[in-house]
VOKE-647353 format. One record per atom (N, C-alpha, C, O): z, x, y; residue in one letter. Coordinates in steps of 0.1 Angstrom, whole numbers, plus 5000, padded with zeros to 4 digits. Atoms other than C-alpha are relative to their C-alpha. Layout:
N
ZXYa
...
This chain:
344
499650114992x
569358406210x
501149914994x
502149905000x
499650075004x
570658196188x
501850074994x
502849994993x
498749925003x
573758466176x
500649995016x
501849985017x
499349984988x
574158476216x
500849855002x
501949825007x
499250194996x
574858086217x
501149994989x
502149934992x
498350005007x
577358136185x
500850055008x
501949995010x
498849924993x
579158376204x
500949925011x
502149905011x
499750094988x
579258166238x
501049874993x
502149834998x
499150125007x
580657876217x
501050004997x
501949935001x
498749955010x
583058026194x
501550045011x
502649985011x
499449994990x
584558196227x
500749925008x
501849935013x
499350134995x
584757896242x
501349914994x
502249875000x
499350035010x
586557766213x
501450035006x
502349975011x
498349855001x
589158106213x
501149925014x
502349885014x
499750014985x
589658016252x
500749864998x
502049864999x
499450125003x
590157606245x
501549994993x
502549934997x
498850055003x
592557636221x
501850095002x
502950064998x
499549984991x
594257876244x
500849925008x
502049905006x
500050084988x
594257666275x
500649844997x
501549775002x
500150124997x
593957366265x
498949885000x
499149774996x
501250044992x
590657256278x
499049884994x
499049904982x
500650045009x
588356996266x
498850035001x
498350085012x
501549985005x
584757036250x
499449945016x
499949865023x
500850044990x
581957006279x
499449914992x
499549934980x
500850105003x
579656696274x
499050064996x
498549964991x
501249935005x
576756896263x
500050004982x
499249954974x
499750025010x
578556986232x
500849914988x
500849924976x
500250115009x
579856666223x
499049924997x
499049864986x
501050104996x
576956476231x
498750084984x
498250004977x
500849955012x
574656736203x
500749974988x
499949934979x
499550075011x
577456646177x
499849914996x
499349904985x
500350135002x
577356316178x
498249984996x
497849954985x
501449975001x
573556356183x
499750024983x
499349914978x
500249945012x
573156536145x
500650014988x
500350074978x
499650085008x
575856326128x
501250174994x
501750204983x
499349875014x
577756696120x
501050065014x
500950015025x
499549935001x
580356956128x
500050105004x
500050164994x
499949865009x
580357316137x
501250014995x
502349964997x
499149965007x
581757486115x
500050175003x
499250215012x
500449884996x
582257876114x
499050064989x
498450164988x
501049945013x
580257876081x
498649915005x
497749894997x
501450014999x
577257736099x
499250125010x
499550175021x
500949905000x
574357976100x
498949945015x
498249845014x
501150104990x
572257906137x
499250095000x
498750095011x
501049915002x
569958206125x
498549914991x
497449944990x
500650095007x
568657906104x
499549925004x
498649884997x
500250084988x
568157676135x
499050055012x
499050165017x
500149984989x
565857596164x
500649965007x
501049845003x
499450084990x
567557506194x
499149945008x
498149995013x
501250084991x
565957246214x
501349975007x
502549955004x
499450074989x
567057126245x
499149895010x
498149925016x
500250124999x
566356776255x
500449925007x
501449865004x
499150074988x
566756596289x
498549884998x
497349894996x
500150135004x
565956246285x
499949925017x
500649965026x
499850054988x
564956016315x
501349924998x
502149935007x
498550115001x
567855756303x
499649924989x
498949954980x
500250085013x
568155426280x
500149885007x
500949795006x
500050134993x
567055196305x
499449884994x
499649774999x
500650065006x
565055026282x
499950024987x
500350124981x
499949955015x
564354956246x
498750084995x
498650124983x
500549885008x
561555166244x
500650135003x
500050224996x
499449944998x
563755406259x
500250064986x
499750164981x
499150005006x
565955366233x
499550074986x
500050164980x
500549965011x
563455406204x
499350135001x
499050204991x
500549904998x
562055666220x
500750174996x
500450274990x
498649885008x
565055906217x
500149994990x
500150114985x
500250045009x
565255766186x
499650104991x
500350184984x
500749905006x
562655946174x
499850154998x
499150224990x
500049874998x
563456266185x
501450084990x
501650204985x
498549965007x
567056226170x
499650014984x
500350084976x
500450005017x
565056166133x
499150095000x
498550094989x
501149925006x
562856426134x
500450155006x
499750255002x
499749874995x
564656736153x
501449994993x
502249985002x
498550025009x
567956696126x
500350174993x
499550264993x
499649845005x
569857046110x
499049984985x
498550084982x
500650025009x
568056896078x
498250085000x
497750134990x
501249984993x
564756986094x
499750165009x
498750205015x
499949884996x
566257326105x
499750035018x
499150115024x
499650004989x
567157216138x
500949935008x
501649835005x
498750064999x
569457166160x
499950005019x
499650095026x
500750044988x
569256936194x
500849945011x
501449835010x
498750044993x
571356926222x
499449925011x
498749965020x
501050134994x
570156626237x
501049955018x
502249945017x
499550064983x
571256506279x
498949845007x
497749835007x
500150144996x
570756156292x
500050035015x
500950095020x
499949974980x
569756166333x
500449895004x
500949895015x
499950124991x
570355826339x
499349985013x
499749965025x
501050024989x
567155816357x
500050105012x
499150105020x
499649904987x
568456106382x
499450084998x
499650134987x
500949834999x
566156406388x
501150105003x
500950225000x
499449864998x
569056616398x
500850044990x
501050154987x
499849935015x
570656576364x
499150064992x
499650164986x
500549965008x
568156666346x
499250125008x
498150165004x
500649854995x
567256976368x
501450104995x
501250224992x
499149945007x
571157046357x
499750054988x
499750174986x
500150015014x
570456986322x
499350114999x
499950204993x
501149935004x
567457186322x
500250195006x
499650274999x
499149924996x
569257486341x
501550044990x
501850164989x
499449955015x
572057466310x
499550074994x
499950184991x
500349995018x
569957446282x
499250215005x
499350314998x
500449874996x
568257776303x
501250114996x
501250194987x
498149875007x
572357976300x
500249964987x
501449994983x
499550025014x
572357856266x
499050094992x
499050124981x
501149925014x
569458046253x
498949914995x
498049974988x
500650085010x
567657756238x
498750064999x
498050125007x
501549965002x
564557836221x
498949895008x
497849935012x
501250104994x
562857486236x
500449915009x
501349835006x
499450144996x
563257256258x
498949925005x
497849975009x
500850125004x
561656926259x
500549885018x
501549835021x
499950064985x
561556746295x
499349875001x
498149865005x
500950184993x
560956336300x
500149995013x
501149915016x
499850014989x
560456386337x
500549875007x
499849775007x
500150144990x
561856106360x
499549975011x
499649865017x
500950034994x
559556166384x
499150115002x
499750214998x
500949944999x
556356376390x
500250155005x
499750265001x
500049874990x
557456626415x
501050065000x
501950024992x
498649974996x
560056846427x
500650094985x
501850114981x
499749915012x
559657076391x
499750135002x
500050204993x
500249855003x
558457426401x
500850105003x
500650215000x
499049865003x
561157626408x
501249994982x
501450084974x
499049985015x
563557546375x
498749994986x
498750004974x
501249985016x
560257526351x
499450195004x
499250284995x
500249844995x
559357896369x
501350094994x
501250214991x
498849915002x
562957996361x
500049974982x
500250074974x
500050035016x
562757866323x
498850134995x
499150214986x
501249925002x
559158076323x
500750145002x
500250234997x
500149874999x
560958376334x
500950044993x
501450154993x
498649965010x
563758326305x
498949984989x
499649964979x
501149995006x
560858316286x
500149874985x
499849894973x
499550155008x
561857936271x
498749945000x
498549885010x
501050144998x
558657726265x
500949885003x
502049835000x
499350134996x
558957416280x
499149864997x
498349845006x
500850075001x
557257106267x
500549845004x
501549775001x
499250104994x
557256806286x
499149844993x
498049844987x
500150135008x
556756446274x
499949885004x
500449875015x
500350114990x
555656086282x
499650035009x
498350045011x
500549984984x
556056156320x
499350105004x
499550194996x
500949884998x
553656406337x
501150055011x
501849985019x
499149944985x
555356676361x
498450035004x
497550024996x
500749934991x
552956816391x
500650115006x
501650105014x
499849854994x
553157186396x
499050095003x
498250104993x
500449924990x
551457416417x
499550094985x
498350084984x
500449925010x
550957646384x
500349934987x
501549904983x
499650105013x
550457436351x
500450114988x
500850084976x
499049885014x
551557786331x
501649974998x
502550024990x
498449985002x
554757686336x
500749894994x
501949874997x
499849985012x
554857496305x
499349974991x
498249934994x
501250015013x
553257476274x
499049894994x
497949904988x
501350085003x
551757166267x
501049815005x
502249785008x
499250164996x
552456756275x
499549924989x
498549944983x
500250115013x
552756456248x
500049865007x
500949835015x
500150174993x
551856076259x
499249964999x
498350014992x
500450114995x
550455796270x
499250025009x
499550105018x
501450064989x
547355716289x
500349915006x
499649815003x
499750114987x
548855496316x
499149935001x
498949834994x
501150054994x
546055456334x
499249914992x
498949804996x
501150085008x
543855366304x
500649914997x
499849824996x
499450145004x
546055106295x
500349955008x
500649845005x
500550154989x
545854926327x
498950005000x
498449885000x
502050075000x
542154936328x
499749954989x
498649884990x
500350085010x
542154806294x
501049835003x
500649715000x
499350134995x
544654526307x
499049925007x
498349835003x
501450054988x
542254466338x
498849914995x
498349814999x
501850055010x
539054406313x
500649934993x
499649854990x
499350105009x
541554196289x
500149865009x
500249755005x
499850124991x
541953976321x
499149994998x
498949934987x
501450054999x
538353946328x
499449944990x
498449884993x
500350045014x
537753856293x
500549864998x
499749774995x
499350075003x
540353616290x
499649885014x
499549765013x
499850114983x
539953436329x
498149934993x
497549824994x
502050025007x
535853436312x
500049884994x
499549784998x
499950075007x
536953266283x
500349885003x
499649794998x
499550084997x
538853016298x
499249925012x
499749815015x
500450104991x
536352886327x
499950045009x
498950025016x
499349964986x
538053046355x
499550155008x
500250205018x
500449874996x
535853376361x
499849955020x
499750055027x
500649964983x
535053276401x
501149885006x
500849825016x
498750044994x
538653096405x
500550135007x
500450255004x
499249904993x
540753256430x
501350054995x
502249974998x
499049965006x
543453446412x
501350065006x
501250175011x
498749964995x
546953496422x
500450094995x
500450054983x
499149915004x
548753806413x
500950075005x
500750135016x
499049924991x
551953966417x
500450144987x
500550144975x
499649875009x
552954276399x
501750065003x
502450105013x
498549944998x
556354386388x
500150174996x
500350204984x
499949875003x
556354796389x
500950044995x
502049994994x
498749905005x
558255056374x
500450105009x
500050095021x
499249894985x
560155356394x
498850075005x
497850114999x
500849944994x
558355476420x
499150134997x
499550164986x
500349895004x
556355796415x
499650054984x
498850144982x
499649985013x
557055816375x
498350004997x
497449965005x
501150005005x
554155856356x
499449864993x
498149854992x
500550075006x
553955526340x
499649905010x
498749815008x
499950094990x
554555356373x
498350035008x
497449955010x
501749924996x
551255566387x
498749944993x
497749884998x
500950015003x
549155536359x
499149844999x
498049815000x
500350155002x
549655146355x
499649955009x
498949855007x
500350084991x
549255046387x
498850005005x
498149905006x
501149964999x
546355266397x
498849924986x
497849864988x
500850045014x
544755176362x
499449845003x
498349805003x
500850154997x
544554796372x
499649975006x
498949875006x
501149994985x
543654866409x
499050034998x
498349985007x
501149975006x
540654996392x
498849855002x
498049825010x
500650145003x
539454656381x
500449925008x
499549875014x
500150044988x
541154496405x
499049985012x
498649885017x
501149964990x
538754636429x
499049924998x
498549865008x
501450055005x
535954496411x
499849845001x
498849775000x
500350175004x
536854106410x
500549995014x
501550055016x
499550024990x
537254016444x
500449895003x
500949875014x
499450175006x
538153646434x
501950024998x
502849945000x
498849985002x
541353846424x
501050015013x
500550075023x
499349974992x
544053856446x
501750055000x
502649974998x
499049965002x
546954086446x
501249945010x
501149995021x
498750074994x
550353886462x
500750125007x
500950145019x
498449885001x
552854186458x
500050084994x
499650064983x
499049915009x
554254486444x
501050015004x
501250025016x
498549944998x
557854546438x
500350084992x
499550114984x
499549935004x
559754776425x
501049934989x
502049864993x
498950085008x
561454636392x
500950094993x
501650054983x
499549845007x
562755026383x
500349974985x
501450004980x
500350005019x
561854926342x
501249964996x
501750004986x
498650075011x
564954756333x
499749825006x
499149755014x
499950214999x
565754356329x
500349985011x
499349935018x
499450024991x
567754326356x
499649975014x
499949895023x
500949964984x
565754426385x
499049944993x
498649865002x
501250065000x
562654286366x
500149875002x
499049825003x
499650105001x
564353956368x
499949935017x
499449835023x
499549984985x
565453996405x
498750015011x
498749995023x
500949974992x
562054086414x
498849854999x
498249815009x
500350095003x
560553786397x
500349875007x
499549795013x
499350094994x
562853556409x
499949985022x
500249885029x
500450014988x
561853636446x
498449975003x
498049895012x
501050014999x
558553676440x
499549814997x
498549765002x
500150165001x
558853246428x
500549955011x
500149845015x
499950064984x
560353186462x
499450035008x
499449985019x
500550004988x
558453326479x
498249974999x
497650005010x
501250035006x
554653226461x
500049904997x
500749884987x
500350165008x
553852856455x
499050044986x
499149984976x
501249975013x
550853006431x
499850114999x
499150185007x
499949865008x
551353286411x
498949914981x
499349834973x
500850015010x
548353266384x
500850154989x
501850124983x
499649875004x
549253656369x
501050045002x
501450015013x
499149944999x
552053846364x
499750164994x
500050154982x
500149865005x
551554196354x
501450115003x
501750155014x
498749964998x
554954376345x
499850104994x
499250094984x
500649835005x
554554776339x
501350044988x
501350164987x
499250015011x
557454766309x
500249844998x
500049735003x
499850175010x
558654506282x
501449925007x
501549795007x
499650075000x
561654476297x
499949955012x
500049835011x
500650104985x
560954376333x
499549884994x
500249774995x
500950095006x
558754156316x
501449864992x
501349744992x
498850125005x
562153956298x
500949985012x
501349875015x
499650094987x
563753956330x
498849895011x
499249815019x
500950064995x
560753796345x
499649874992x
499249774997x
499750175008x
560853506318x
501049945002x
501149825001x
498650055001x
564253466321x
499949925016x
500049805016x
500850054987x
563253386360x
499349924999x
499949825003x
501150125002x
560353156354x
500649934992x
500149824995x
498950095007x
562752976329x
500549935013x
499949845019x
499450024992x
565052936352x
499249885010x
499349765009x
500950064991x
562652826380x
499049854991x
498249784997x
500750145012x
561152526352x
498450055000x
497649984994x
501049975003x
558152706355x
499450024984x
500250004975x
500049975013x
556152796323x
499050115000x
498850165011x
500549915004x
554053056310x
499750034984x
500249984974x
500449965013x
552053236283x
499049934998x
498749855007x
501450095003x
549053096266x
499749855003x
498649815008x
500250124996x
549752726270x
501049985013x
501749885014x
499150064986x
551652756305x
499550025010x
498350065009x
501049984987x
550552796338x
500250185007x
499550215017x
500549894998x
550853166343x
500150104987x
500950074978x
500949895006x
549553446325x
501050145000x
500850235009x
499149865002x
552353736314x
498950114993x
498350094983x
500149885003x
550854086310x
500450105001x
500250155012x
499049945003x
553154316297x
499550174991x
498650184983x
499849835004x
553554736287x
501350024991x
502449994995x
498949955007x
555654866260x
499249934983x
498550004976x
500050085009x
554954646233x
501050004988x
500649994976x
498950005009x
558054656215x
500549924995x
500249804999x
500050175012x
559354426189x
500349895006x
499849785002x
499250184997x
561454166209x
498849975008x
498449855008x
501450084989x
558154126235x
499149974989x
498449884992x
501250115008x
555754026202x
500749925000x
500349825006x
499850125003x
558353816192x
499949875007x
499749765004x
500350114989x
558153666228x
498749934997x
498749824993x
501449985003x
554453676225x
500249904986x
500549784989x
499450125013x
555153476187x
500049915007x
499149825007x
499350104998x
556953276207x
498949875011x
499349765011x
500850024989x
554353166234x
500150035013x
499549975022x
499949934985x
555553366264x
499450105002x
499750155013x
500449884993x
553853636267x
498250014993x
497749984982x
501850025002x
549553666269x
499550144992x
498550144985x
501249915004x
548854026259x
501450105004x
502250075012x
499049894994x
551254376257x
499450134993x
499250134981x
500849874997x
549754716258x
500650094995x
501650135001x
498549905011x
551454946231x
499950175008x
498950245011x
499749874993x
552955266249x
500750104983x
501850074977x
499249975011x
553955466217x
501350085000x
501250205000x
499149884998x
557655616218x
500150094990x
501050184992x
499649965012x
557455746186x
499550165007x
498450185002x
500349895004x
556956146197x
500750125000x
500550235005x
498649885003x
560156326187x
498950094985x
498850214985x
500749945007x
557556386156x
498950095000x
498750194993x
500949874993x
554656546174x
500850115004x
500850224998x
499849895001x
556756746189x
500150114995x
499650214997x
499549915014x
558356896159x
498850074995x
498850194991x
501749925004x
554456966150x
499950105008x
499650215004x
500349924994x
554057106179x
500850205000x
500550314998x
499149855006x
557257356178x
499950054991x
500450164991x
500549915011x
555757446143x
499350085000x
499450194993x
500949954998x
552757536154x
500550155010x
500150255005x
499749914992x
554357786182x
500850134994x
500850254997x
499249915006x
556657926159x
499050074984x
499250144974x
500949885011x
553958066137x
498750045006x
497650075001x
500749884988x
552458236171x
498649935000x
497750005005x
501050064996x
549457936169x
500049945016x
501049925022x
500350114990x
547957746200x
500149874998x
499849834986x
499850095002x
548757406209x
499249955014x
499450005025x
500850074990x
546357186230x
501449945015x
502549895014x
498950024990x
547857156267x
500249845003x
501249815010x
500150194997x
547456746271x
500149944988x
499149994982x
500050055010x
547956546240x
500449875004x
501649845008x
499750215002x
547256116240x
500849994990x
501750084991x
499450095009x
548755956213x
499449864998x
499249785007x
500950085006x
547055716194x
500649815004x
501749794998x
499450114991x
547955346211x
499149874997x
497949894996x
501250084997x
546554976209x
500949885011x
501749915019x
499750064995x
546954596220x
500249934993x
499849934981x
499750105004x
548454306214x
499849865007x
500449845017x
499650124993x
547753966221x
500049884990x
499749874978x
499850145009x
548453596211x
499049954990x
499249854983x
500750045009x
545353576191x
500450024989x
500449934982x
499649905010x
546553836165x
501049904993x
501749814997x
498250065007x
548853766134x
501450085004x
502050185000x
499049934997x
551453816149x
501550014993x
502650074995x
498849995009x
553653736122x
500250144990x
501350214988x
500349885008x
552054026097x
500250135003x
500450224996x
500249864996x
551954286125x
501550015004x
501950135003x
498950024998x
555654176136x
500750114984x
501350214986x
499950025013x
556254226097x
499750124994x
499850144982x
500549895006x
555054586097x
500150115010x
499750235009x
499849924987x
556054706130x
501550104996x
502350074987x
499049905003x
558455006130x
500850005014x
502050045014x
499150014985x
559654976168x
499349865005x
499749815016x
């Protein structure tokens, strides 16, 4: 495979400096990616190839998330990772994944952007006989042979541990058989995290009927829109007790909104932020007194994987569902110590 992808390249090359033509985005985008060169004295008999479609860098756990995959799938490491950014688009990354398929790659690695709409190009990877291991987001297919195993997050459980962190906290405070206002800012429709979080706190939801859900909107996990969605949701709610924001960063557009609005929040203000991701700048908020409680999503698993491609490549089994080990954060905690020791 990997002699067939020198060939394809080199050729390309022959042809380029022919023509004219410039490099496709694929192949600059893995350069940059792996900090290097080819050269014609590099050996890709020495290399796995992974191929790597990415939902986007909407966010900063986005950001750390790729991150991780770029420190741990390196030529150092005896691989080499030609990495694609969807920018949230399912039809790029059915492109992507349709490439890295004519390229040969030994693996490809899929952060779905939404659930569905995967069994014909994961059937066509299965019949190029590519494992395909997908990550964070869950796909839904009709036959789950068609790829090898999934790495993530427990959504779900991490809203029902939110849910019971309310009940705990509304306990503590007096307020168990006050009537509770809530509005919730979601993430993209369909996605796996958007699913598991919401379902997860409808759970408990269900159970307190004192609670009362306002709204869902759609804050599609970036600032901007989490801000936008906030900021409506204060015109149009006199009493908003809860906020529940399914990412960190919705969650800073939604301060930046209740700022705005002279409202306050966090432990000593009048509503109650609970927040997903738990990435550095949300403790610091959290430090800061804005934020009540945030629910660690781990991006770090550019490194599992790599375990996992080890395992494959020396003809073992690899469990088809894999959690990742996750906790919580809230304002009680030192938050200076754990700030102080945090890696994302």
């Amino acid at each position: 495979m990997k002699q067939k992808l020198v060939c394809i390249f080199f050729i390309f090359l022959l042809l380029c400096s022919v023509k004219g033509c410039a490099m496709p985005d694929y192949i600059s985008d893995k350069d940059k990616l792996n900090g290097s060169t080819l050269t014609d004295n590099d050996n890709f008999d020495n290399f796995i190839v992974v191929g790597y479609s990415q939902v986007g860098s909407e966010s900063d756990w986005r950001s750390t998330n790729t991150d991780s995959f770029k420190q741990a799938l390196t030529p150092q490491n005896n691989y080499y990772l030609i990495y694609e950014d969807a920018q949230q688009k399912q039809e790029n990354q059915l492109k992507s994944v349709r490439n890295f398929i004519l390229q040969e790659v030994d693996y490809i690695v899929l952060d779905p952007v939404v659930e569905t709409g995967w069994d014909t190009v994961l059937s066509e990877a299965k019949a190029a006989g590519i494992p395909v291991i997908i990550v964070d987001r869950q796909v839904v297919v009709e036959d789950e042979d068609l790829y090898t195993c999934w790495i993530g997050s427990n959504f779900k459980k991490q809203s029902i541990k939110a849910g019971k962190w309310l009940e705990n906290y509304l306990k503590k405070k007096g307020r168990s058989d006050e009537k509770i206002n809530i509005v919730t800012i979601q993430g993209i429709p369909d996605s796996t995290a958007q699913i598991g979080r919401t379902n997860g706190f409808k759970k408990i939801l269900s159970k307190n009927k004192n609670w009362n859900m306002l709204e869902y909107q759609n804050g599609e996990f970036t600032q901007a829109k989490g801000q936008e969605v906030m900021e409506y949701y204060l015109d149009t709610y006199e009493d908003i007790d809860v906020v529940v924001s399914e990412n960190d960063n919705m969650t800073f557009g939604a301060l930046k909104a209740i700022e705005a609005a002279q409202k306050t929040c966090g432990p000593d203000g009048d509503i109650i932020i609970i927040s997903f991701d738990a990435v550095h700048a949300a403790l610091q908020f959290m430090l800061d007194g804005k934020i009540n409680v945030d629910f660690e999503c781990n991006p770090m698993l550019g490194p599992i994987v790599k375990e996992n491609i080890e395992r494959l490549e020396k003809g073992k089994a690899v469990k088809k569902k894999q959690y990742v080990d996750e906790k919580y954060f809230d304002s009680t905690m030192d938050l200076e110590k754990i700030l102080s020791e945090r890696t994302y």
